[in-house]
N, C-alpha and C positions, 0 to 999 in steps of 0.2 A: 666740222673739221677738227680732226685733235692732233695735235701737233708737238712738237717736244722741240728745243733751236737752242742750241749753244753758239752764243756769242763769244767769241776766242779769240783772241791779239796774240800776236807773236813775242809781245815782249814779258818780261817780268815784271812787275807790280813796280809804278815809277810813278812818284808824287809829280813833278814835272817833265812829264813823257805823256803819249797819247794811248794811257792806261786806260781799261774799259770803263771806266766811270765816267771817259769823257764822252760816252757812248749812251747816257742815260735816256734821252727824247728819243733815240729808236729802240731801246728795251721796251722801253712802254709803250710806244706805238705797236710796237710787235704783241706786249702781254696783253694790250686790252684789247685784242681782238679775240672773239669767240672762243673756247675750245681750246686755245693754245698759250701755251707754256713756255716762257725764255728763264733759260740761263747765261749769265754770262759772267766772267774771268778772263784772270789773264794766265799768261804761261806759266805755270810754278814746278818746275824741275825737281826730282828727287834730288836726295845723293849721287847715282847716277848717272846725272844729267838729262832725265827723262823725266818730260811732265806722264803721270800716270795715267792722269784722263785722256790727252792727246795718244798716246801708247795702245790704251786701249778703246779707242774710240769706239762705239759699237751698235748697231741699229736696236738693241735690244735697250738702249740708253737713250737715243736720239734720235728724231728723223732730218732734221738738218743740223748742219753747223754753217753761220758766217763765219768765216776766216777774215781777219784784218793783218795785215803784213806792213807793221809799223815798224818792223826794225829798219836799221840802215842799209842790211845787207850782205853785213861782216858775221852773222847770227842769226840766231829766229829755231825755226823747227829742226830737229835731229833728223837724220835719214829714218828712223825708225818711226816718229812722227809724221812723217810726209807720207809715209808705204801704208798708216794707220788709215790717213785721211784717203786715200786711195783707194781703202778695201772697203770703207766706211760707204765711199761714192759707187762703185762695184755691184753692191750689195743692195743700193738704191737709194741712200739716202741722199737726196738733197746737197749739193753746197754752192756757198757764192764765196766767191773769193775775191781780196779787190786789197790795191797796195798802190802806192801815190809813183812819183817818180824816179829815173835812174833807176837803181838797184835797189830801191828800197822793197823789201821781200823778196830777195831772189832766189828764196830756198825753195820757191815755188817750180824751180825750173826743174825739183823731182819731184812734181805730180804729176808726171804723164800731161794726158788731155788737158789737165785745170793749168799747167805750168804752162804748157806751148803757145798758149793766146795770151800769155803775160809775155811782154816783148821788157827786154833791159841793157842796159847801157854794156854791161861786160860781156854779153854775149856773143859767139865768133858769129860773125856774116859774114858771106864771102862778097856780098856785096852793097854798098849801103844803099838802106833802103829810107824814102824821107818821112817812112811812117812810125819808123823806130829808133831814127838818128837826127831827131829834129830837137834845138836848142831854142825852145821860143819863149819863154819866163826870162828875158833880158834885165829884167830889176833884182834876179839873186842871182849872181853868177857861181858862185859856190855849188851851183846844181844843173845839174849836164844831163846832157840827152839822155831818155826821150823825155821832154819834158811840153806839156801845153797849158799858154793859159786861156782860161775860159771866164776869166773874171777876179774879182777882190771876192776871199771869205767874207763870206757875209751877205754877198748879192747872188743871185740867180743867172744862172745862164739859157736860152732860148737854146732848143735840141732840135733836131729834124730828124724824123722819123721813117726809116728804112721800109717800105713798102714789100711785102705786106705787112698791114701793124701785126705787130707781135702782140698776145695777149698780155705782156709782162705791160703793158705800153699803151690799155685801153682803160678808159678815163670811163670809169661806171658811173660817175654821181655826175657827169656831164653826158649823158644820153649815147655813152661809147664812143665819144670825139677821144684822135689820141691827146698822150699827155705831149705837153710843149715847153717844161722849162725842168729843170734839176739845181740845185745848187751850184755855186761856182767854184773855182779855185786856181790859182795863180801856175800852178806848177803839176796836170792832170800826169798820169801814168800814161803809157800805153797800151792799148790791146785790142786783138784783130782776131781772123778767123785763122790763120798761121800753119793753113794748109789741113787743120782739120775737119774730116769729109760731112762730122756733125754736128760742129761750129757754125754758127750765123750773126752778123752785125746788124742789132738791129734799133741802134740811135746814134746818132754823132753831134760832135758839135762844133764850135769854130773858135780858132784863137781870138781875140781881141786885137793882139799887136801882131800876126803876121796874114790872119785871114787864112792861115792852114784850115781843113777838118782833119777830124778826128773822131776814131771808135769810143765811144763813151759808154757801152754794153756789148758784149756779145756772148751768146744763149748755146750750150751744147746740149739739146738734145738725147734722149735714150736712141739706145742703137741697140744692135744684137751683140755687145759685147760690154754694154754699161748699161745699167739699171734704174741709173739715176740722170735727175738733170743738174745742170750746172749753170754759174752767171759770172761769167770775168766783168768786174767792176772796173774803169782807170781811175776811180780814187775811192778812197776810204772818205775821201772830207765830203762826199754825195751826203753820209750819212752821220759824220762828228756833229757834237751839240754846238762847238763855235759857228757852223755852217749854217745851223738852221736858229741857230739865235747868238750871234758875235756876243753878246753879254755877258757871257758863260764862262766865257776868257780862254784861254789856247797858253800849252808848256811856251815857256820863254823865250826858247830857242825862234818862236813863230813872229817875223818883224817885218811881214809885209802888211801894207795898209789894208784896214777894215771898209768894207762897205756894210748898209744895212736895207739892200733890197729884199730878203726874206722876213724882215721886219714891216717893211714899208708895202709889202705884197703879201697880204693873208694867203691869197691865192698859192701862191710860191709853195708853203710853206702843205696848205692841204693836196697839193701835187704828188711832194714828196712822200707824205704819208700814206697818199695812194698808190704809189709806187711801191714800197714797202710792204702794205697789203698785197698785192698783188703778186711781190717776187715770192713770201710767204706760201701764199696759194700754188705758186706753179711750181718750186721746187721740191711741195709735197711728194711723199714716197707712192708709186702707183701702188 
């Protein structure tokens, strides 16, 4: 397999911000697999206001891009940026997209297909719904719906898995048993299948303090109108270095308590990796 993945954040280069460097143990999990190639960066705007490479994103440059949508929300990707990533996906390449809670990445809400399965706090409902209007992180109040916690960084959360297993979700070095755990994180995003006919959920997991579930992936599919596949992620910290080793340390602003189950469970930690290989694999361009 040869493979080409830009690793991308939404924000600009921030020494204390969740800038791609906090992103290092899934670069390399990514580059030392076979045949493929990562890049990663963050967003760097011309004059402008246009990152170039985002602009022109191009399958002749890339076969996937992960997107991480670390801004707050007030920012991130230009409309011309978004309609890049769009043609990018069209066209058939590959992308996973994945942003934490509330409105953090909301500029996702213009990419079509990849925005509609990202659910977020400002967006009009006509009616609330408790999969995208749930306040369940009660130790940061500062952070409002939709918000899940699935555990302390630093520990792993148990996931159950949506029947039938998805291949993104089958544990090769375990005899094809599914995978059963992911990282954890106090305050997950949301995302669903949001009424897309090529959308599917297929893991969830479970608050700790209200016993909610919740969409923790869900897979769009090629259709006769998109060429590529796609993975809405409900957090980026499945894949930050705090996540899979707290050691690492996390921007400042990050002041909920540490656990160290990805520490104290090898297991945990070659899960995720497997995971990672595998999303690699299936997002490839047909």
């Amino acid at each position: 397999m040869t493979q080409r993945v830009l690793v991308q954040t939404s924000i600009r280069f921030a020494e204390d911000d969740w800038n791609v460097g906090r992103f290092s143990l899934l670069q390399r999990t990514i580059g030392g697999m076979p045949g493929v190639t990562v890049f990663a960066r963050d967003r760097a705007p011309g004059p402008d206001g246009e990152d170039p490479v985002l602009v022109g994103l191009s399958r002749a440059d890339f076969d996937q891009i992960w997107v991480f949508g670390v801004d707050g929300g007030s920012d991130g990707l230009t409309a011309r940026e978004q309609e890049a990533i769009v043609r990018f996906h069209d066209d058939g390449g590959g992308v996973l997209a994945t942003r934490d809670h509330q409105d953090m990445g909301a500029w996702l809400r213009g990419c079509g297909d990849l925005g509609a399965v990202h659910f977020f706090h400002r967006a009009d409902y006509a009616e609330p719904d408790p999969e995208r209007w749930c306040v369940d992180d009660l130790d940061t109040p500062a952070i409002s719906w939709p918000n899940y916690h699935s555990g302390r960084n630093g520990d792993w959360q148990p996931i159950t898995v949506i029947e039938p297993v998805h291949p993104l979700l089958v544990d090769t070095d375990r005899g094809g048993r599914p995978l059963d755990r992911l990282p954890a994180h106090p305050h997950e995003g949301a995302v669903g299948p949001g009424g897309i006919p090529r959308a599917r959920e297929i893991a969830r997991g479970t608050s700790r303090t209200s016993g909610h579930t919740f969409s923790l992936s869900v897979v769009l599919d090629r259709d006769a109108d998109h060429r590529g596949r796609a993975v809405a992620e409900s957090s980026f910290h499945h894949f930050a270095d705090y996540n899979w080793d707290p050691r690492r340390g996390a921007p400042s602003f990050v002041i909920e308590p540490t656990g160290t189950g990805m520490l104290d469970d090898p297991e945990a930690r070659r899960q995720v990796e497997r995971y990672v290989h595998n999303l690699v694999a299936w997002l490839a361009p047909a």
